[in-house]
C-alpha positions in Angstrom: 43.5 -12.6 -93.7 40.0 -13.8 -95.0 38.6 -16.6 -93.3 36.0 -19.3 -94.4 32.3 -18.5 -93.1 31.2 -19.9 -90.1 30.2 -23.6 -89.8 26.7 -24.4 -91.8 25.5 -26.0 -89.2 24.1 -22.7 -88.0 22.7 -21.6 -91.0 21.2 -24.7 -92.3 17.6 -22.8 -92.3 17.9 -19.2 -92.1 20.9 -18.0 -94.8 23.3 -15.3 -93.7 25.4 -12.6 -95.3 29.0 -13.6 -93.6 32.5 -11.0 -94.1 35.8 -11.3 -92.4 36.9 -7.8 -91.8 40.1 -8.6 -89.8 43.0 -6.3 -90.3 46.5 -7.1 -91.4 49.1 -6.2 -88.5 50.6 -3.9 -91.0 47.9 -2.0 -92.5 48.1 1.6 -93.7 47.1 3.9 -90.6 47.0 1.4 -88.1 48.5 2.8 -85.8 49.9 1.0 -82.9 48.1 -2.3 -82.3 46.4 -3.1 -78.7 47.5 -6.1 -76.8 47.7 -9.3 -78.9 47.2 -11.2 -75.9 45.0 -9.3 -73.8 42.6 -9.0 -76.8 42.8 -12.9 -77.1 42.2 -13.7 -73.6 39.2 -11.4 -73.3 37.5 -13.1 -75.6 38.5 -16.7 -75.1 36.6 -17.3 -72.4 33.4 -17.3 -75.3 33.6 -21.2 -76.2 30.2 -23.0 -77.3 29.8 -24.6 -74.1 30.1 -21.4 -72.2 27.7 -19.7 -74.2 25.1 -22.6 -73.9 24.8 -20.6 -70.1 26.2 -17.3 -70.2 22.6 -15.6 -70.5 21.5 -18.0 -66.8 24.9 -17.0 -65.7 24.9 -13.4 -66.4 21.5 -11.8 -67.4 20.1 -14.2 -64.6 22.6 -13.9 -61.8 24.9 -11.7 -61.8 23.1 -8.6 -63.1 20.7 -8.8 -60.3 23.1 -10.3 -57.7 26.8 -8.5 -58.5 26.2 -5.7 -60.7 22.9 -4.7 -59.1 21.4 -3.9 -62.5 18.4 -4.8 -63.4 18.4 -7.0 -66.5 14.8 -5.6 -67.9 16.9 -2.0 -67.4 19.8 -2.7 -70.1 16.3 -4.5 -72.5 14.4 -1.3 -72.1 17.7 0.8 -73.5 17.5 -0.9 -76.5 13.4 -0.9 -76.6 14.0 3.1 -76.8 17.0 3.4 -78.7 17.0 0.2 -81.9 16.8 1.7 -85.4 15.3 0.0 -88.6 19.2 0.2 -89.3 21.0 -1.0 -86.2 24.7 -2.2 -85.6 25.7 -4.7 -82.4 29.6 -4.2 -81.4 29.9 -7.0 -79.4 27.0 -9.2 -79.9 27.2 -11.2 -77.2 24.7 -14.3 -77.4 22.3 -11.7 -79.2 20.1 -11.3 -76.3 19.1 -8.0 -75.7 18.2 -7.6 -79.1 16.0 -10.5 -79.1 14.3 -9.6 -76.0 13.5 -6.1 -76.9 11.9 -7.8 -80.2 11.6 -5.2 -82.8 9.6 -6.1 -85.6 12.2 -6.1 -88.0 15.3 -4.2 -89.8 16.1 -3.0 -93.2 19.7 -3.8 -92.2 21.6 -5.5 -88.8 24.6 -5.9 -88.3 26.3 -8.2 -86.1 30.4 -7.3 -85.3 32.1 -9.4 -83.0 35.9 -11.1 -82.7 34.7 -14.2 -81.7 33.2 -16.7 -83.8 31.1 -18.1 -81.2 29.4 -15.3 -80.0 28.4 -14.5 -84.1 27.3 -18.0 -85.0 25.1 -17.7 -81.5 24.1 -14.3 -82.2 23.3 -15.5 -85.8 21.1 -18.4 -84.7 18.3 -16.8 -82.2 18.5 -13.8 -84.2 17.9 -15.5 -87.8 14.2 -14.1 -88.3 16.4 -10.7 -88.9 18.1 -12.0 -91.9 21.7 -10.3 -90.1 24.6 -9.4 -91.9 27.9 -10.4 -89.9 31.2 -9.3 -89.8 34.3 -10.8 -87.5 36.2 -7.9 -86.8 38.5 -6.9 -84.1 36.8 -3.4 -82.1 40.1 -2.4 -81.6 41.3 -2.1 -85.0 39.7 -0.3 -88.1 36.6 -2.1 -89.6 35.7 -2.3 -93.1 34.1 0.9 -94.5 31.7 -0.8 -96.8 29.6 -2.1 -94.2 25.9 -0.7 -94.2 25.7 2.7 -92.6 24.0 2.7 -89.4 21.3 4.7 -87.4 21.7 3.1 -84.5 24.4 1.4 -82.9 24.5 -0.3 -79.9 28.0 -1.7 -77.6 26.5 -3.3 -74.2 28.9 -5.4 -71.6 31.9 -4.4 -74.2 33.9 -2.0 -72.4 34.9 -3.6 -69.5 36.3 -6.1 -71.4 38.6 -4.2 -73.4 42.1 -3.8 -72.8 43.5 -0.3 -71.6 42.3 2.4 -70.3 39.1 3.9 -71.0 40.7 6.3 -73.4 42.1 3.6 -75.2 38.6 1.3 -75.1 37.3 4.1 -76.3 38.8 4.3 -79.9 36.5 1.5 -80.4 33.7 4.4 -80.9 36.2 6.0 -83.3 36.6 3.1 -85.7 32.8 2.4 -85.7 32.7 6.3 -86.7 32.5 5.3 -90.7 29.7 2.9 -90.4 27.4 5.8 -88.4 25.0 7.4 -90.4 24.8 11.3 -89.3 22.8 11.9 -86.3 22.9 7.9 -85.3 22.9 7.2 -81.1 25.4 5.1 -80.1 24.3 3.6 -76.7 25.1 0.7 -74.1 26.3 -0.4 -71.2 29.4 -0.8 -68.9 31.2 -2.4 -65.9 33.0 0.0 -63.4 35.6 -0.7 -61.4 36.1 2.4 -59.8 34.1 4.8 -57.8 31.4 2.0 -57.6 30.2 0.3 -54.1 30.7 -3.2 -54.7 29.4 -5.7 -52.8 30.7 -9.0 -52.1 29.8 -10.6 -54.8 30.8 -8.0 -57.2 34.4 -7.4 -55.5 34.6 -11.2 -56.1 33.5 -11.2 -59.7 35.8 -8.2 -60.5 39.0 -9.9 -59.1 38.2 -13.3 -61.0 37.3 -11.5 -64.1 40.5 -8.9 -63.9 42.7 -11.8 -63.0 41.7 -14.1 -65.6 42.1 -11.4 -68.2 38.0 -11.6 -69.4 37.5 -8.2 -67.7 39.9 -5.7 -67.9 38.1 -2.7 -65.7 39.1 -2.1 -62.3 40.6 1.7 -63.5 37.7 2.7 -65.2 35.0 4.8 -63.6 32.2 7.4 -64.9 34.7 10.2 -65.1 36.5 8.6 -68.4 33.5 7.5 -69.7 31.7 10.4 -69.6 34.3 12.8 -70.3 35.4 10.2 -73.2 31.8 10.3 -74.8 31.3 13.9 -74.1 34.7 14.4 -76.8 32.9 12.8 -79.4 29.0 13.7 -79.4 27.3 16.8 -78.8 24.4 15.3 -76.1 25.2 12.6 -74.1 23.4 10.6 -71.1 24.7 8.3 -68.5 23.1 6.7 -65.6 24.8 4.5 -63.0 22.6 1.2 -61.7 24.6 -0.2 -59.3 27.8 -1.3 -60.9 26.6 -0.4 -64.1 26.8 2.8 -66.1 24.2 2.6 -69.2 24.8 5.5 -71.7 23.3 7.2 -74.5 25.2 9.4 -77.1 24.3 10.8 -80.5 
């Protein structure tokens, strides 16, 4: 169901192209729909207020604390890897793509489920004129979106209900928008095969039991073996707790 764009108050200066892409329960080719609830509370977590200190909390803290991943690490993947045409799956509060700064698109565009995260994402990343599109990963996305040369899904995975195969069909349903010979690339939360400290082990059993992550089975094994199924040349590297990947 089509839903009214987001509130004006973020778009007050810098105008923005908004779609609702969200799929009827019974559309053609579905196929069976993920977790209802599990989608929701992944994402609920994303309020204004939370986002007002998500980057402090996570980009600051955690990556360097928990994860053990350098935040300047995941900044330089996207330095190396951002197109002139470049999609976000996930956008998150639009950080990393602010920080790496490129000096402009022909076309970006922003996919996320939650509001929140768009109308953030929308905000510090205005001077790039973004197109965006509430959509569900987990679910087909409209085909009409611009084509992509670059497509980037970083801190998405881990949240994502299922197993890896599962969270990986997210790849699959971005597969019309991908322009031929477009890298996907990103970055993920293990759960398994990882050495945790105490922090992390703490984080993961908040996260995992409040729902926001949904990781502790996935390891490099289904990721890489998952990625390797769909592109020719893939790259993974494991920072800590992190694996950041490269696919085309």
């Amino acid at each position: 169901m089509a839903r009214a764009p987001l509130a004006a108050p973020f778009f007050a200066r810098e105008p923005m192209s908004y779609r609702s892409t969200m799929v009827d329960e019974h559309a053609e080719n579905r196929g069976a729909a993920p977790d209802a609830t599990a989608i929701a509370a992944a994402h609920a977590i994303y309020t204004p207020f939370m986002l007002s200190f998500y980057d402090r909390l996570v980009h600051g803290l955690s990556n360097r604390f928990a994860w053990r991943c350098p935040t300047e690490r995941i900044i330089g993947l996207y330095r190396d890897n951002l197109s002139s045409r470049h999609l976000e799956a996930g956008v998150g509060t639009g950080f990393f793509i602010d920080r790496a700064n490129p000096v402009g698109f022909e076309e970006l565009t922003l996919l996320d489920i939650n509001r929140h995260c768009l109308a953030r994402s929308a905000q510090r990343l205005a001077r790039y004129h973004p197109l965006l599109c509430e959509t569900n990963l987990l679910a087909p996305i409209a085909s009409e979106l611009p084509p992509a040369d670059s497509i980037g899904i970083t801190y998405v995975l881990h949240c994502l209900p299922g197993r890896m195969a599962e969270k990986l069909m997210a790849i699959d349903y971005l597969r019309p928008v991908r322009n031929k010979g477009s890298v996907l690339f990103g970055a993920t939360i293990l759960g398994r095969g990882i050495e945790p400290n105490a922090a992390a082990r703490s984080l993961l059993r908040l996260y995992n039991a409040k729902g926001v992550f949904n990781n502790l089975d996935d390891d490099l094994a289904g990721l890489s073996e998952g990625l390797k199924a769909r592109f020719g040349r893939v790259e993974i590297e494991t920072i800590g707790c992190v694996a950041l990947f490269r696919a085309r």
